[in-house]
N, C-alpha and C positions, 0 to 999 in steps of 0.2 A: 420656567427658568427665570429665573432673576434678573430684569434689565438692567440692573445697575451694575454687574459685574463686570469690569476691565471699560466701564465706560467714564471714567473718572474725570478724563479730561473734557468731553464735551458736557459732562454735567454740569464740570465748573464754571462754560461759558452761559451755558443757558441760566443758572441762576443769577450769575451777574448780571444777566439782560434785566430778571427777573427785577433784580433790586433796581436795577436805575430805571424801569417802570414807574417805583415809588414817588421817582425824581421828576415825572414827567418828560423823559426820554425814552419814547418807546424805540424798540427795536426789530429786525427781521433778521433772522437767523435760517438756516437752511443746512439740512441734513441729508447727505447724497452716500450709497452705496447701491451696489449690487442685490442681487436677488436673496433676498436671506442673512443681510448683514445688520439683522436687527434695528433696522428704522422705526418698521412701529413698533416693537418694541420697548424701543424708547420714549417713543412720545406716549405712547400707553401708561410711562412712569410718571413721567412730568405732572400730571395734576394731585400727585400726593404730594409734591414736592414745594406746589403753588400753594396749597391750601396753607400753613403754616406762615406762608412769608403775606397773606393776606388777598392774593391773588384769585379769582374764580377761573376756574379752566373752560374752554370753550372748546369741542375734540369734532371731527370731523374728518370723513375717510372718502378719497374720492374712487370713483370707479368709471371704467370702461362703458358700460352701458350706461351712463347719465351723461354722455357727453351733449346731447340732445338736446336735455332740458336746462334752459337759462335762467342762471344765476340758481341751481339747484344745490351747489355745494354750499355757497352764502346761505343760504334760506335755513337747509339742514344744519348749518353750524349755529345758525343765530337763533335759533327757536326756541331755544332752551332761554333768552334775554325776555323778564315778563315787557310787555306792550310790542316784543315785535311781531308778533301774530297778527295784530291790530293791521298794520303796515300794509299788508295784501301788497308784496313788492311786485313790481311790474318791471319785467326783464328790460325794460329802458333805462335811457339816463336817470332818469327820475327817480325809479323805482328805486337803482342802484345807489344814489344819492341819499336818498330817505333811510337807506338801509346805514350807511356809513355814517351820517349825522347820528342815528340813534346810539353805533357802537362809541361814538366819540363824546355825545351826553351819559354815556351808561359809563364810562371807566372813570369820568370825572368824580364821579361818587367811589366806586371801587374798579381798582388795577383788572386787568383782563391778562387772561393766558392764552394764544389762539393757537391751537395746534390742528394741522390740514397735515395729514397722511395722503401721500404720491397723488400727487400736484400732477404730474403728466397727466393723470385721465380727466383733471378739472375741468368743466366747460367752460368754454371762452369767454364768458360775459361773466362769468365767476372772476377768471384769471385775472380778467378789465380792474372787478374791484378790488382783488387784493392787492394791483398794481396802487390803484388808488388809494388804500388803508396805507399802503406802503412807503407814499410819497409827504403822509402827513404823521407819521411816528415821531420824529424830532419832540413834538409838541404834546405825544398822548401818551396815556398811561396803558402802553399797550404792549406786550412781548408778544412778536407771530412766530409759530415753529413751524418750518415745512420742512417737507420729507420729498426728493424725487429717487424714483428708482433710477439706476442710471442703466441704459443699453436699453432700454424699451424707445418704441417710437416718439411716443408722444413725448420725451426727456428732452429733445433737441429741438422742440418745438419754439420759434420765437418769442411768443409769451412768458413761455415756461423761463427758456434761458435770460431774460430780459430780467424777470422779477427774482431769480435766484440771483442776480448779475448785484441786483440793490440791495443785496443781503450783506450786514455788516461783517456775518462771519460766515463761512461754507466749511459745514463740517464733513469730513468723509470718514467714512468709520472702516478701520481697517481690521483685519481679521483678532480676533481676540489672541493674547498671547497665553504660551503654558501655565502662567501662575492665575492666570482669570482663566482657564480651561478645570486647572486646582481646584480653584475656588468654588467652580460648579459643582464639580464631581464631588466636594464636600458637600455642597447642599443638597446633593443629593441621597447621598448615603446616611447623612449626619455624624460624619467620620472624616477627619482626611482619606483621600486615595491613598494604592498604593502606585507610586511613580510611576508603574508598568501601566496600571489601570487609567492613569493621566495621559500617560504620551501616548499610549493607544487610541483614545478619543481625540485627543489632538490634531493626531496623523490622521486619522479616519475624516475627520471634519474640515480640516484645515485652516483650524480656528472661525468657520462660520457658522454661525450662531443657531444657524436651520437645523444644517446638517449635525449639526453637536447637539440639539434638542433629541435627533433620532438615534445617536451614538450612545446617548445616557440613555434610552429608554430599557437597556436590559437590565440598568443597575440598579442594586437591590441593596438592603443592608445585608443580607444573606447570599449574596453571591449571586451572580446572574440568576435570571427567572428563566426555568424550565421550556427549553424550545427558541430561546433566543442566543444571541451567538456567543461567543467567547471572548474575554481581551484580544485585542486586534482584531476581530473580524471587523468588515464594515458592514452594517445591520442597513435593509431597504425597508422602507415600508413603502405601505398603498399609498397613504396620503401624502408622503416626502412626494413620490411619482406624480401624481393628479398634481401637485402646484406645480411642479417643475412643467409638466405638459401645459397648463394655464400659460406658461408663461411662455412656454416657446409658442405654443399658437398663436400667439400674438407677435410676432414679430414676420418682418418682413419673408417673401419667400428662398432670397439665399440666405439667410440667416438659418432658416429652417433645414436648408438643403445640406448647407454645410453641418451643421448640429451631427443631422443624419450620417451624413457621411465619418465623421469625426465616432462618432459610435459604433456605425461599423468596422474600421478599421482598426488595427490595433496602434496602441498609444505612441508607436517608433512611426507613424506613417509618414509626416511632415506636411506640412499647410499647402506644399506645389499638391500630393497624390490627394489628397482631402479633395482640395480644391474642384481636381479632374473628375474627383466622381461626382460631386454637386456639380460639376458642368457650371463651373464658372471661368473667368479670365483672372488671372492674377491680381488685377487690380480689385475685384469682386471678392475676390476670395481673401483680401488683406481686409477690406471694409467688413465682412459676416465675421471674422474675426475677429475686429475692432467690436462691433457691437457683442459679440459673447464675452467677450472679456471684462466689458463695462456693465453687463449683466452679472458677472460675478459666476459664469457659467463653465471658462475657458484659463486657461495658467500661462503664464507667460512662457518666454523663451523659444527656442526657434522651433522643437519641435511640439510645439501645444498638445495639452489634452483635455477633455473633459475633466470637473475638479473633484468629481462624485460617483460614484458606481449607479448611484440613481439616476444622475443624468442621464447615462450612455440608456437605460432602462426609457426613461421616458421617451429618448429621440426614439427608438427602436418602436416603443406602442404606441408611436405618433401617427406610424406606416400602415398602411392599409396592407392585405396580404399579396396581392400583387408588385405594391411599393417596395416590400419586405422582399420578395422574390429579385426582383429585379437589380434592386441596389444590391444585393448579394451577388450576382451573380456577375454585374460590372464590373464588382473590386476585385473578384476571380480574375476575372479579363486581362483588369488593369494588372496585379498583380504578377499574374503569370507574364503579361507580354512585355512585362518593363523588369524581367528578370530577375523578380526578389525568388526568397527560397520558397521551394514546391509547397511547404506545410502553410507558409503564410494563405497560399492560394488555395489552396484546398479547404483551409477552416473554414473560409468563407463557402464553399461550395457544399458543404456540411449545415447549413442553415437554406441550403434550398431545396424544396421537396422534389426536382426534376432534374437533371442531369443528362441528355442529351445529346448533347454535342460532341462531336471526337473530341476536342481539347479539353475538353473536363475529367474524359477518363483519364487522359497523358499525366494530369497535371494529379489525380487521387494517386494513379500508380507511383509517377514520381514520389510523393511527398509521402509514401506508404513503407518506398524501401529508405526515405532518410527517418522515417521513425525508426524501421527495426534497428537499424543503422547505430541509434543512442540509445537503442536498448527502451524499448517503448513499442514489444507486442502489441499491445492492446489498442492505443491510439492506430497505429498500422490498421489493426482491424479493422477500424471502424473506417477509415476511408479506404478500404479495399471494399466494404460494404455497402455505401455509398454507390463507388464505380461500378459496380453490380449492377445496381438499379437503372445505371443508363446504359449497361451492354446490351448486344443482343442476347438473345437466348438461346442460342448454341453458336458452331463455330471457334477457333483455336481462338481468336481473342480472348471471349469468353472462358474457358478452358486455360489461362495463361492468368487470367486473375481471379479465378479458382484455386489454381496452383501457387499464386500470392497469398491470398488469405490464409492458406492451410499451412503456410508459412510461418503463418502471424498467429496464428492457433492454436498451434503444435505447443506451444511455451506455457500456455492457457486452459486449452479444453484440447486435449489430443484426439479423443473421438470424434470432436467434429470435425478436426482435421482431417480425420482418415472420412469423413464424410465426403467432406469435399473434394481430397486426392479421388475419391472412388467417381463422385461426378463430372472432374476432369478426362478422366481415361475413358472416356462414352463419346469425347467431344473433340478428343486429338486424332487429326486424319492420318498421321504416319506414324509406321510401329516403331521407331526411334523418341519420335516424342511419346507416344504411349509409352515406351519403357521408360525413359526419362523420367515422367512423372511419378511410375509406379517404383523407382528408385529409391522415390525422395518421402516411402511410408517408413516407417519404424519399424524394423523385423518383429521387434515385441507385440508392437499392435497388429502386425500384420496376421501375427500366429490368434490373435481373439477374435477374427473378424469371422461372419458366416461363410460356409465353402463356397458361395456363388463368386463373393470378390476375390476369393486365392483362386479361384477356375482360373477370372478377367486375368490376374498376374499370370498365373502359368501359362496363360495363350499367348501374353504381349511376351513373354520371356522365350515362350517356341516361337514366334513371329521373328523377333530380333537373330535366334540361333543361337549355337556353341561357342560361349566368348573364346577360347583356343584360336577360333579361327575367323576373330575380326580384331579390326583395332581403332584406336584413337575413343571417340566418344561415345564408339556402339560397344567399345568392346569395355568400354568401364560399366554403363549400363548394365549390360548383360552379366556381369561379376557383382553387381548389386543385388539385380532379380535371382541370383543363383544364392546368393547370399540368403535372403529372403525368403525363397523356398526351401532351402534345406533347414533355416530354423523353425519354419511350419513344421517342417518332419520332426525336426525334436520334438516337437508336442506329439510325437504321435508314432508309430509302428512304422516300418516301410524306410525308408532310405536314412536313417537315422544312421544305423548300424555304417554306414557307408561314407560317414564324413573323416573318419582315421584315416580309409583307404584313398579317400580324395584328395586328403592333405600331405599325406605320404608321396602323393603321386607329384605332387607340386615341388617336391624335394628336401633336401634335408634341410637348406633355406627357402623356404618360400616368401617369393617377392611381396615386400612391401612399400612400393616407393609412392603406391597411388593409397586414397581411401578407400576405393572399391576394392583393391587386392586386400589390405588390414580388416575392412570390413566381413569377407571372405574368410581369412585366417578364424578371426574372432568366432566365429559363426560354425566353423570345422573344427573348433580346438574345443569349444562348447560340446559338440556332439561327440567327441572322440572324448570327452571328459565325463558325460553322463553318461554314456552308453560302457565307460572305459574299457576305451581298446589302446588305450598308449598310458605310461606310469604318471606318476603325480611329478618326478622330474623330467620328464620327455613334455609335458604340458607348459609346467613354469617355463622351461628355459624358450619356446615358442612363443609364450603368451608376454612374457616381459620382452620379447622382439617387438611384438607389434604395441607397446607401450614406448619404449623408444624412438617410434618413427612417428606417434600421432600425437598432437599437442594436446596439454591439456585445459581444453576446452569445453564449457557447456552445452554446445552442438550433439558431444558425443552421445549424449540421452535419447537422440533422435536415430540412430544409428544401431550398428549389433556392437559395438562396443563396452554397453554396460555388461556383457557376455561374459566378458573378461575377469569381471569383479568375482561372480563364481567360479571358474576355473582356477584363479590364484588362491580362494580363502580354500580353494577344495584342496588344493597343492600348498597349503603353509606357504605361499614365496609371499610377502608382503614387503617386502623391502621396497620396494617400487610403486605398487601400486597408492601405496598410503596416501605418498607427498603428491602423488598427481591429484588422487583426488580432490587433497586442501587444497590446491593449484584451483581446479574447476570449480570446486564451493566458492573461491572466493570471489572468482569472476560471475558466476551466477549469480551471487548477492549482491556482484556492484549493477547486475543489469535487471535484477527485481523481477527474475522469471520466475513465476511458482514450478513449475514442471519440472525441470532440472534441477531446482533447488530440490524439491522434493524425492530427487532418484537417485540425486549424489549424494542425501542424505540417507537413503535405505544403503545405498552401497557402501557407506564409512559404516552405516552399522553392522554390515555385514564382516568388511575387515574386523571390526575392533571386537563383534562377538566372536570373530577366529582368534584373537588374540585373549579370550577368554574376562575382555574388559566388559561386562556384563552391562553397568548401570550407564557407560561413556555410548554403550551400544543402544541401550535404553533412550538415554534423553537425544541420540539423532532419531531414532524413530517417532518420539514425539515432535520431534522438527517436520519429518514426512508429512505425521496425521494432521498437524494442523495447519498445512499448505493442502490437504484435502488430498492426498495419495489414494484413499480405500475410493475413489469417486471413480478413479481412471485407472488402476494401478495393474498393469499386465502381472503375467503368470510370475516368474523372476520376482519382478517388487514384491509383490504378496507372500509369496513362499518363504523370502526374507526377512518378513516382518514377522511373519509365524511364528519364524524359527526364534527371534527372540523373546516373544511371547513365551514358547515353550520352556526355554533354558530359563528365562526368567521366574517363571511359572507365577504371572503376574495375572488374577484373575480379572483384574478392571479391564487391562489390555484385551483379553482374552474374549470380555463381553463384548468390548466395541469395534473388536472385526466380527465377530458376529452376529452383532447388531447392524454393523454399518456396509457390509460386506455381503452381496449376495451370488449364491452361484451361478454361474454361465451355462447356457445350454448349447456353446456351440460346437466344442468336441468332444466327445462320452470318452474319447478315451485319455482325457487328460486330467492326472491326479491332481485332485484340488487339495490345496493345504488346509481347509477347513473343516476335513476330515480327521488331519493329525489334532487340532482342535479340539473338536468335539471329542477327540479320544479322552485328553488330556483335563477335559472339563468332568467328566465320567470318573477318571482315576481318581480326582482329588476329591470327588464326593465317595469314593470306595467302592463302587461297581466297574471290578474289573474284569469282567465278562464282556460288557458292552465298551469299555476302553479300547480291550484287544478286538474286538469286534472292525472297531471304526481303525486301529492301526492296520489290521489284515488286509482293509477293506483301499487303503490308499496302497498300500505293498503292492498291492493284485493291479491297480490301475497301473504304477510305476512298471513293475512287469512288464504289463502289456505294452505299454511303450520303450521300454527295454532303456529305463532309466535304472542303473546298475548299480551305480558307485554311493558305497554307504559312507564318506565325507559328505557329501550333498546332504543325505536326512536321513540319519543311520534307523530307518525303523525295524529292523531287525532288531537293535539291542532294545528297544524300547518292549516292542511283542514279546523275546526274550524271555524281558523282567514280568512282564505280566503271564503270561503264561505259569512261568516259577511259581509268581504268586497264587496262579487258581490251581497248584499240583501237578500239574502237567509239564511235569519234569525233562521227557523226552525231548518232547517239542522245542523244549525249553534250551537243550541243549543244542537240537540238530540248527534253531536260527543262528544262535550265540557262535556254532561252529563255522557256520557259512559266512555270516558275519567277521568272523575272524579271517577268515583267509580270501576273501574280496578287499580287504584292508590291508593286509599283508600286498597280493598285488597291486595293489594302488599305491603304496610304501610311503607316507605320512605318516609320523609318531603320534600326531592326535587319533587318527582314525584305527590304529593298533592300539596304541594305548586304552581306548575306550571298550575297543573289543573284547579286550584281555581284562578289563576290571568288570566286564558283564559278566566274561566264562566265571571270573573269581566270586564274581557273588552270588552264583546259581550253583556253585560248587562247594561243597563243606567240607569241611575238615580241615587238612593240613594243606592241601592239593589248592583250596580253593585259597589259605593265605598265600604261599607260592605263588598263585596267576596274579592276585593283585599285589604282590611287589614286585613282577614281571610288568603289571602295567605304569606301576611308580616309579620304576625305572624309566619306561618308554618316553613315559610323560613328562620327564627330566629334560629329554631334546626338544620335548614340542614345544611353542610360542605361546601354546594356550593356558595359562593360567588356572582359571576355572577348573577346567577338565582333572588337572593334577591334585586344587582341591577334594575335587569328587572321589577322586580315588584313594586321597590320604584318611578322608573323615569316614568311607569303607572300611580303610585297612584298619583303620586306629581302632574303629568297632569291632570288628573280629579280634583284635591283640588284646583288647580289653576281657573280651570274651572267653579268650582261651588263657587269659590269669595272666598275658605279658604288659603287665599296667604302665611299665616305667615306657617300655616300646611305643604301645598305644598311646599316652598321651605327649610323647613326641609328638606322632603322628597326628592327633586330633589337633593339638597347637599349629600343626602347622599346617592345616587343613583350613583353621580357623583365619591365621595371621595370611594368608592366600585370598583367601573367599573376601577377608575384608579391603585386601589390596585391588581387587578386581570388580568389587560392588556387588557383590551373590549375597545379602542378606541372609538366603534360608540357607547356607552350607554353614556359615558362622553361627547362626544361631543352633544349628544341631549340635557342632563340635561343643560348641560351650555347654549345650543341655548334658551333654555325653561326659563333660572334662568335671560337670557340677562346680564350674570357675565362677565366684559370687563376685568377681568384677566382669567377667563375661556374661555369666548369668543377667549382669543388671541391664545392660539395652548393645547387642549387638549388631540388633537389626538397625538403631538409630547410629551406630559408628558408620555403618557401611553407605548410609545415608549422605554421608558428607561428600562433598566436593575434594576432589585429589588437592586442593590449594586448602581447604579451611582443614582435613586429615592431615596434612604435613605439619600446620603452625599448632592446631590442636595435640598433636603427640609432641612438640617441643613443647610446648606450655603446659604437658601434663608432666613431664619430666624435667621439671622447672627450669626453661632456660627463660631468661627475661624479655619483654617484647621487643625489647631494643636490639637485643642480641637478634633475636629471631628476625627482625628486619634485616639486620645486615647478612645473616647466614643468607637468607631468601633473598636479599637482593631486592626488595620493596618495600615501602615508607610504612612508616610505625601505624597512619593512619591505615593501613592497609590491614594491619596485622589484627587491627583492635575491631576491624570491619570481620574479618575470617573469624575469630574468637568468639565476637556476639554472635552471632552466626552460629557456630558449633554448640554456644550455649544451649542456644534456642534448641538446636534437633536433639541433643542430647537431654535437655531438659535438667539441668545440670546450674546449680546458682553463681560458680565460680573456678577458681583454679582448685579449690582444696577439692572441691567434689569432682571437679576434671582428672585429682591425680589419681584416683582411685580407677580412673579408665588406663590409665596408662600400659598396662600388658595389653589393652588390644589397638594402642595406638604405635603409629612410628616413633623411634626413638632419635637421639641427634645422629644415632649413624645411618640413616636415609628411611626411604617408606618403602 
């Protein structure tokens, strides 16, 4: 770095001394900062600056270990003068004499420059003669430069202060300002900065010339070097540390103490708690203060801190490991007993490898529920992990911050949660608490777990009893655990069949005023919905009860609440469930949970693919996969993601549950969705033997668990169509018929509607157009979009077929103009193949690509309204509009509006989308 930079004003004195040298006025000058405020630096500059004005420089750097040797600084500085060798100085009067005559005949011929770098560690007999050199300048041709560091020991030494005292000018160098920070950062790059890249270094250094040697070290002309930090980080190095530790080694021991303590606390602590943990008195703790500050170590103001990130580093690897332990675990003390917040006290307690003592767990538990508190899982966890390590190892304490962590877990890694729930329940002495805890698993997870942990539940749940016939806090338990067991049963054969009966039994309102009764509800309306033994309106009008009574909250992931989300998409009721959900997505993103983010995003996708919006269903599932859903993702979440896969018929998707997804061995009789899968991966390579094979083959598992209702995953119509396809006509119809009339009793117009366009398509002739405008019809009531495409871009193929062309391609247009309003790519692109439309033909699958916002301003711009209009229809700035437009360009591949207008039949027109 460049000493000269921002140091202008002391340059100007020292060369004036320089000149009046000439004059035979010599001078002393002295140069005072802090650790890193560029002292030598500067003197390191000074003899380029002598040589020109005629001056010989004379440089000399003192040190701590020569304090010893006398008059070793003189000797080392003067050596370089030819005949002082000869001299053999003798650390006496004499010697020192002999040596000062010689500098005073040597400048008479040429001017001298004497510069001595940190004077504080001078030896004494040294100090004697620079006093002496000092008291005869008036008269010689002589400029001395010294340098003391200020806040080291040897600074305030009487010598030292005595001969800085006779210095005509005392300069102190204050931290470099932003335009000499500029100036660097030019010469460094060979460029101006960019302002960001200035104040960044600035702020990081604080205008000290050390620490802004190591703040440039990542800049490059090419942009930070590979591996080091970014604008604004502040960047450590080894060597920044190593001097900084030189230099606090060397100061006294509360100096050192406080340093310490100041590092380990955090930067709001104040100079009284500093003080207390260096175990000093006030008056002690104001003096170590004084001295870091005049080292240039410490900032002003009442509550100080350390001025560098490296600093706090080197007091820390000052500490022996014991030292380390100890000081950590005092500030714990201090902090916890002097009532700051639990987290304060804990961080500290998180840097020592033992934990102990009862007040440390008090103080991680505390500081564990004010993380989850601000929505901070994860930190939670880790000092609930900690407190671990100092519990015992069994017993209900233990057991109680097990049942914390798994708290803190659930949001994070839910299996290890259910890890941990399952090694609490071994450790709770009363079946109250054992139910308690086994409350607080996820029915979801609960239903994937091995049969040994549903035993432990179903015991704690016979232990506790009949919640009928308890109440207050056993009797909510026990409507949890019952809760919990009966959605095991939905995975399975056995008591499934029996959740209609149960909730019937509960009445024609069943209470909802607690969580464990909604929890209940949810969990009975589920099985009486798969299994269906009640209609698809006997369901909604229940299921949107207990949506009323529970808020909507991120929690509910944890709970049989996400139940709900298939029972309404299976019953068309979406009116309610939609806005709750965006309710709970948004308080999960403000609390940064992946978990819940990730289940409320399968569950929008599950409404919006009922709603037949294909690609809005699409991009929430890619929201799930890449918060890592397929890592954790219970039966429910996966079976939802399938299902979009399938309608989508997205093979990338398709590969990466397959790939990322593997099957469970813990109940054989629970239909895996990655059967309907691999059906579906079969089909579209044309072996439709082996499709129907793997559809049959999940049908038979759902059977046997007496999963019923073809809303849920109509694989009837799917086998159906394959079957058709291999000739097997019969078969073909007897699914298609059963099919039909499980939908009719469930009474949804999606789930007829689709029925009725499968009988129509395995049906020929007139018979079979008849059923699919019986299903065009149906599909008129349903909410599902998509679905109504499927069966308009059918019908319009058969009208085509039997010679009604004008019929047909109604029907295909509108098969078409459907499929693009809902994001189905392949229904639009068949209608158009089928209509031979050479503006459909040209990229339909790239229209349905767009965004519902860049599809609205793209069809007014294809139908020329101007941007400006198009802003104010839309209610958004022009720059908004030119943002949507480049945009639509791009996926259309498209150079402008002329080529845009040629899309305009498959875009929205100014009467809406």
């Amino acid at each position: 770095m460049t000493p000269l930079r921002g140091r202008q004003r002391e340059l100007d004195l020292i060369t004036a001394a320089m000149e009046s040298a000439h004059r035979g006025d010599g001078r002393l000058l002295a140069v005072a900062g802090g650790i890193g405020s560029g002292k030598t630096a500067l003197l390191r500059g000074l003899p380029a600056l002598a040589g020109p004005r005629g001056l010989r420089a004379l440089t000399v750097g003192c040190a701590a270990q020569e304090q010893d040797f006398p008059l070793g600084v003189v000797s080392r500085l003067l050596d370089p003068l030819p005949g002082c060798r000869s001299l053999d100085p003798d650390p006496g009067p004499d010697g020192a004499a002999d040596l000062l005559s010689h500098v005073v005949e040597y400048s008479a011929d040429k001017p001298l420059l004497i510069l001595v770098d940190d004077l504080q560690w001078a030896d004494p007999a040294s100090l004697r003669w620079l006093g002496g050199l000092a008291g005869r300048l008036p008269g010689l041709r002589v400029t001395v430069v010294v340098s003391v560091r200020e806040g080291e020991p040897g600074a305030d030494a009487p010598p030292v202060q005595a001969l800085v005292e006779r210095a005509t000018s005392c300069l102190w160098l204050a931290p470099l300002s932003v335009d000499a920070v500029a100036a660097l950062v030019a010469d460094r790059l060979g460029r101006p900065g960019r302002p960001a890249q200035v104040a960044a270094r600035h702020e990081a250094s604080g205008g000290n010339p050390l620490f802004l040697t190591a703040a440039l070290a990542d800049l490059t002309p090419d942009g930070p070097r590979a591996g080091h930090a970014p604008d604004g980080a502040e960047p450590r190095y080894v060597a920044l540390r190593e001097r900084l530790a030189v230099a606090l080694r060397s100061q006294p021991g509360p100096v050192r103490r406080l340093a310490r303590a100041l590092a380990v606390l955090d930067e709001e602590a104040g100079l009284e708690l500093a003080g207390r943990l260096a175990e000093l008195d006030t008056a002690g703790s104001e003096e170590a203060a004084r001295c870091l500050r005049r080292l240039g170590l410490l900032t002003d103001g009442p509550a100080p801190r350390l001025v560098h990130p490296s600093v706090r580093e080197a007091a820390e690897e000052s500490m022996t490991l014991a030292e380390h332990e100890d000081i950590h675990l005092r500030a714990a003390q201090l902090l916890y007993t002097g009532g700051h917040p639990a987290e304060r006290a804990a961080a500290q307690l998180l840097a020592v490898t033992s934990v102990t003592n009862g007040w440390t767990v008090e103080v991680l538990r505390s500081a564990a529920t004010a993380a989850r508190r601000r929505g901070a899982p994860a930190q939670a966890a880790c000092y609930l992990r900690r407190a671990l390590l100092g519990s015992s190892s069994s017993g209900a304490d233990r057991a109680a911050l097990l049942l914390d962590l798994a708290a803190s877990e659930r949001d994070v890694d839910p299996q290890a949660a259910l890890r941990l729930l399952s090694q609490a329940l071994l450790l709770l002495p009363t079946p109250t608490g054992r139910a308690l805890a086994a409350a607080r698993t996820a029915p979801s997870l609960l239903g994937g777990c091995p049969p040994p942990v549903i035993d432990t539940v179903a015991k704690v749940a016979a232990e506790l009893g009949d919640p009928d016939g308890l109440t207050g806090v056993e009797r909510q338990a026990a409507l949890r655990l019952e809760a919990r067991l009966r959605h095991v049963a939905v995975a399975g054969p056995g008591e499934i069949a029996r959740c209609a009966e149960r909730l019937r039994a509960l009445g024609g309102t069943p209470p909802m005023s607690t969580a464990a009764e909604r929890e209940l509800a949810a969990v009975l309306l589920h099985g009486a919905t798969v299994t269906q033994r009640m209609t698809a309106a006997e369901a909604a009008v229940q299921a949107n009860r207990v949506l009323q009574h529970e808020p909507a909250a991120p929690d509910h992931v944890h709970t049989a609440l996400p139940l709900l989300c298939a029972v309404l998409t299976a019953a068309e009721s979406l009116e309610v469930i939609g806005p709750w959900l965006t309710t709970a997505r948004e308080r999960a993103r403000r609390d940064a949970t992946p978990v819940p983010q990730a289940v409320i995003a399968v569950e929008l996708a599950l409404t919006l693919l009922a709603r037949g919006r294909l690609q809005d269903a699409r991009a929430h599932t890619e929201e799930a996969l890449a918060l890592g859903v397929t890592e954790w993702a219970t039966l429910p979440s996966l079976t939802a993601i399938v299902m979009v896969a399938l309608h989508s018929r997205d093979a990338g998707l398709t590969r990466r549950l397959l790939a990322h997804r593997h099957e469970t061995a813990d109940h054989d009789f629970r239909p895996s969705p990655l059967q309907l899968l691999r059906g579906s991966v079969a089909a579209v390579k044309g072996d439709s033997a082996t499709a129907l094979e793997y559809v049959l083959d999940w049908g038979r598992s759902a059977e046997r668990a007496d999963w019923r209702n073809p809303a849920l995953a109509p694989w009837r119509a799917w086998a159906a169509g394959l079957q058709h396809r291999l000739g097997r006509l019969q078969a073909a119809h007897d699914l298609a018929d059963e099919e039909y009339e499980r939908s009719v009793a469930w009474g949804t117009p999606t789930a007829i509607g689709r029925a009725q366009r499968v009988r129509g398509a395995i049906t020929a002739g007139e018979r079979g157009i008849e059923l699919l405008r019986e299903s065009a019809d149906t599909l008129e009531r349903s909410v599902n979009t998509m679905e109504s495409a499927r069966t308009d871009l059918l019908l319009g193929r058969r009208l085509l077929a039997a010679g009604r062309f004008a019929e047909g391609e109604v029907r295909l247009r509108r098969a078409r103009d459907r499929a693009l309003s809902c994001g189905v790519p392949w229904i639009a692109d068949q209608a158009c193949r089928d209509l031979a439309d050479p503006a459909g033909s040209r990229n339909p699958v790239a229209v349905a690509a767009l965004t519902r916002a860049e599809r609205r301003v793209a069809g007014l711009a294809a139908h020329g309204t101007p941007n400006k209009e198009i802003a104010e229809r839309l209610e958004v700035s022009s720059r908004a509009v030119e943002k949507h437009l480049t945009s639509a360009y791009r996926k259309l591949h498209v150079a402008g509006r002329s080529e845009l207008a040629v899309l305009a039949p498959l875009l929205p027109g100014p009467e809406g989308d």
